[in-house]
C-alpha positions, 0 to 999 in steps of 0.5 A, spaced: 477 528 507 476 524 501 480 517 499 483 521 492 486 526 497 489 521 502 492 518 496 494 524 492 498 526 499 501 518 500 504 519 494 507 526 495 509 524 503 511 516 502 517 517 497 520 523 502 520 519 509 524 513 503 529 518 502 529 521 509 529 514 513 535 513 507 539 519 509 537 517 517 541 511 516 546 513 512 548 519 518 548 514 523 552 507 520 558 514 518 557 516 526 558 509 529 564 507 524 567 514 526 566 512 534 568 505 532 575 509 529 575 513 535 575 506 539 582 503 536 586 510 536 592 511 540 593 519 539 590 524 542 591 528 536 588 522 532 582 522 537 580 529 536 579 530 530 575 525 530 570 527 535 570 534 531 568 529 525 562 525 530 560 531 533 559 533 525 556 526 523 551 526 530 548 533 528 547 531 521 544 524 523 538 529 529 537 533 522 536 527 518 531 524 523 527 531 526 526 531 519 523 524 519 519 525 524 516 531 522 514 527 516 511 521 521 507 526 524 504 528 517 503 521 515 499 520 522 495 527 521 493 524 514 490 517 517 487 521 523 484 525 518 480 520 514 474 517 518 471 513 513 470 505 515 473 501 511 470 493 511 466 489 508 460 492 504 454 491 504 450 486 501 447 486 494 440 486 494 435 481 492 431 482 487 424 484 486 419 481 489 413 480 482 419 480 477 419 476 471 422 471 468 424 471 461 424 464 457 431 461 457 434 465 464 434 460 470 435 454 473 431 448 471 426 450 477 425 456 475 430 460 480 433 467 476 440 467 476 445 472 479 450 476 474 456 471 471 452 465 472 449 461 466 445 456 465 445 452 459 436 451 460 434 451 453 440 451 450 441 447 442 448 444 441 449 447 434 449 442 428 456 442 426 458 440 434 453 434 434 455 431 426 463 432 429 465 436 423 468 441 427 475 442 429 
């Protein structure tokens, strides 16, 4: 499996298990205020309508979270599925033994420098720099 698919079923399953784990979280704070109701009434006709209404909550609530499962269980296949290492890459190489040097690259001692380091070797301080009139 290639890094681009990961990515491409990230994309797809991760917004999914948000909104799946939002409706989980919904199911359950409905199901625990209705038990909560349930605890403080004092009829019985009161009581049985809300068990009929837990009843009602607590099967969405297993939907919603069979649902998430399912998604877990994808997103765990996926990371199973990609079997690259991912850690530190290799050194770069060095350069060739024999190569030559151009006039002005380098350190004072003649040592090349690697890419993104100047030296200043050789360099002139343009005129206008030196007599103060710039700026």
């Amino acid at each position: 499996m290639k890094m681009q698919d990961v990515i491409v079923e990230l994309r797809t399953t991760v917004p999914l298990m948000d909104k799946q784990a939002q409706e989980v979280d919904g199911h359950y704070e409905r199901a625990t205020s209705l038990m909560r109701d349930l605890q403080r009434v004092s009829s019985a006709e009161a009581a049985s309508l809300l068990l009929v209404n837990i009843i009602s909550a607590m099967k969405d609530f297993s939907k919603a979270y069979t649902d998430l499962r399912v998604s877990v269980e994808s997103m765990v296949m996926l990371n199973n599925g990609y079997k690259e290492k991912i850690g530190p890459r290799a050194k770069k190489p060095k350069d060739a033994e024999g190569q030559q040097m151009l006039p002005g690259l380098g350190d004072e001692d003649g040592t090349p420098t690697t890419m993104g380091e100047t030296s200043t070797t050789g360099c002139r301080t343009p005129s206008f720099i030196q007599s103060g009139r710039h700026g």
